[in-house]
C-alpha positions as CSV (number, residue, x, y, z in Angstrom):
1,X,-16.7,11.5,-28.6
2,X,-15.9,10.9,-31.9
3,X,-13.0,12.6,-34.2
4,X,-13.7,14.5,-36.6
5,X,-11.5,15.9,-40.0
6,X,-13.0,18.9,-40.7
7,X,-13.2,22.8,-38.8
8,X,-16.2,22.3,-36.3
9,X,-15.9,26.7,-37.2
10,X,-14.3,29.1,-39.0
11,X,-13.1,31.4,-36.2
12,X,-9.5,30.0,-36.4
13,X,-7.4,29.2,-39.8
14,X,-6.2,25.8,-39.8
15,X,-2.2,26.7,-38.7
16,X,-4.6,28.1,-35.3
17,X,-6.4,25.2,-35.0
18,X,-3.0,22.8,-35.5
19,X,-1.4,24.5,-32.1
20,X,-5.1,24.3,-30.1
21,X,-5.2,20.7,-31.2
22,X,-1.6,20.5,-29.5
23,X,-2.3,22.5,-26.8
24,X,-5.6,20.1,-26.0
25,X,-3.5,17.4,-25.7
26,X,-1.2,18.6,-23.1
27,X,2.1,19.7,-25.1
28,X,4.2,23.0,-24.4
29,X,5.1,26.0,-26.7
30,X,8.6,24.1,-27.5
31,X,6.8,21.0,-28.3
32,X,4.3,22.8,-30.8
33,X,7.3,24.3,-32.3
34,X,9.2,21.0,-32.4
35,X,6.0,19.0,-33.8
36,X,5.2,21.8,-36.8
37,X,8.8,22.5,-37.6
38,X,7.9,26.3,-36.7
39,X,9.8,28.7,-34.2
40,X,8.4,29.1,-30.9
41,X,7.7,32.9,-31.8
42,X,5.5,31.3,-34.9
43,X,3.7,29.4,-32.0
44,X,3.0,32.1,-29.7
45,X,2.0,34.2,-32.8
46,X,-0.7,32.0,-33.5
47,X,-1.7,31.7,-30.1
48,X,-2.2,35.3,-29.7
49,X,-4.4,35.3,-32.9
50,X,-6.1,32.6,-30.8
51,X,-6.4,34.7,-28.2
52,X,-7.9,37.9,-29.9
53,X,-10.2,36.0,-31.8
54,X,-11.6,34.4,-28.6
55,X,-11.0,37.1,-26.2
56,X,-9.2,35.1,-23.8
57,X,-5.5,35.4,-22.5
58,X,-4.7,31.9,-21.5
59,X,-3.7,28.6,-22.7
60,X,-6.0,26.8,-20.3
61,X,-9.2,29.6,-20.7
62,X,-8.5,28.7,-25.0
63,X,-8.5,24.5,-23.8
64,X,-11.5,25.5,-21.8
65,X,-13.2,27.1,-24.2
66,X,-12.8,24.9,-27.0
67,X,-13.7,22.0,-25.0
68,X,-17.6,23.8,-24.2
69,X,-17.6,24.7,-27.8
70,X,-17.3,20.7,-29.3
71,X,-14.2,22.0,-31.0
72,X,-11.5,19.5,-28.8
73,X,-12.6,16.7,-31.5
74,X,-11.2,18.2,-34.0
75,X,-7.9,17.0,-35.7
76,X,-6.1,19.1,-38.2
77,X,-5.5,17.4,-41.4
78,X,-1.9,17.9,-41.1
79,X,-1.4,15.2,-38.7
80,X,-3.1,12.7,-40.8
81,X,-0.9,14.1,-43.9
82,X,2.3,13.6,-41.5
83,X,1.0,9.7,-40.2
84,X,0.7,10.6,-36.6
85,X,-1.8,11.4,-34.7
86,X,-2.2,11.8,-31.0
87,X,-5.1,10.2,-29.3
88,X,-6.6,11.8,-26.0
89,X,-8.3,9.3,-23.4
């Protein structure tokens, strides 16, 4: 698979698609909050968004779901702003 820089889809804003990019590869709810200098209720606020918009009410149904969808090649241009990026094997 190949990375991409730009929303595979409009259903989440890009602050949604920063924590499912997180949450794809493997961190928790502190570490989102740690990585985007957000609190953890910011996190989980976003997640629910995540959630309503794709009618599911898990972390791993959302990883799941974008992976069947061709969205988990997606990074979020803030981590390219920020020079780090995490690469998934």
């Amino acid at each position: 698979q190949h990375a991409i820089f730009e929303p595979p889809s409009d259903l989440f804003t890009e602050k949604e698609w920063e924590v499912v990019y997180l949450l794809a590869c493997g961190m928790k709810i502190k570490e989102i909050s740690s990585v985007l200098s957000i609190t953890v209720d910011a996190v989980n606020g976003r997640l629910r968004s995540c959630y309503r918009k794709t009618g599911l009410n898990a972390v791993s149904a959302l990883i799941e779901y974008c992976r069947n969808c061709g969205y988990d090649n997606y990074i979020p241009s803030f981590f390219l702003k920020k020079g780090h990026i995490i690469i998934r094997g």
